[in-house]
Phi, psi and omega in degrees: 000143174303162191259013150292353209234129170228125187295117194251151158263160176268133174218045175147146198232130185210150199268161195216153194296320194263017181184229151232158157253116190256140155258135149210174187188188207227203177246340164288311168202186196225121174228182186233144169238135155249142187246163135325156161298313177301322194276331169319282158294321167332329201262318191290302205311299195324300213277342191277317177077038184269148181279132201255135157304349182190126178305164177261161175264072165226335185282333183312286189331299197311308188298310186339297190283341181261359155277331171267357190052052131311154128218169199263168195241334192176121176271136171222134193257113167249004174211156177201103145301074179059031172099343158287117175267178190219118186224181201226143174256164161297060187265158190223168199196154168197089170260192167308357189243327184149222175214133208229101216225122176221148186273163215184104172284113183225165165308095197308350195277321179274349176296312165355281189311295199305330172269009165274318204269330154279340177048069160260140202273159148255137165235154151293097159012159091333317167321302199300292157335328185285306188289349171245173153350129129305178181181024214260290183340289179309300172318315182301280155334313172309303223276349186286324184300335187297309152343317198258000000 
């Protein structure tokens, strides 16, 4: 992989009045995605291994790609617009024709879920990092008060 890409984690996920805040970051920095509530759990259950009574739609998906022998290889959130971000997820196929490898512009909240679930790594841009908020404080602070 290119030394343009920096691989990130989730390292904390927290409701918002209007959604959640997935943070992730890296040992350089810390940033924020705000999601909706449902993909904000989708991202907690996934991350927790918690069992859902009835699937979700990342498991469809999930099942979808594992009928076609998809799999996902790596999500990289590769753009940020005025506070949207953007990513491309990785997917691969390998039949009897060969191995087949395709980028899929998708939402990073749901490429997350799907590389959480495949337990696929994420990356980052470098652009993208250079261009947002640190925010490992504030998370550091979050997470103390939570603590307490």
């Amino acid at each position: 992989m290119l030394n343009d890409v920096v691989e990130v984690e989730i390292k904390g996920v927290m409701p918002t009045s209007n959604g959640c805040a997935v943070f992730l970051g890296s040992e350089e920095k810390t940033f924020v995605i705000y999601v909706d509530q449902g993909i904000g759990n989708a991202i907690s259950m996934t991350i927790n291994h918690v069992k859902k009574e009835r699937p979700l739609t990342h498991d469809l998906v999930d099942s979808i790609f594992q009928g076609f022998g998809v799999s996902v290889e790596r999500v990289v959130i590769n753009d940020v617009e005025e506070g949207t971000f953007f990513a491309r997820l990785i997917l691969s196929m390998e039949n009897e024709l060969g191995k087949k490898i395709v980028e899929v512009d998708a939402r990073p909240s749901d490429s997350i879920v799907l590389a959480l679930q495949a337990e696929k790594p994420i990356y980052t841009a470098q652009n993208v990092i250079d261009s947002v908020e640190d925010m490992t404080e504030i998370l550091e602070r979050i997470l103390k008060q939570q603590g307490e």
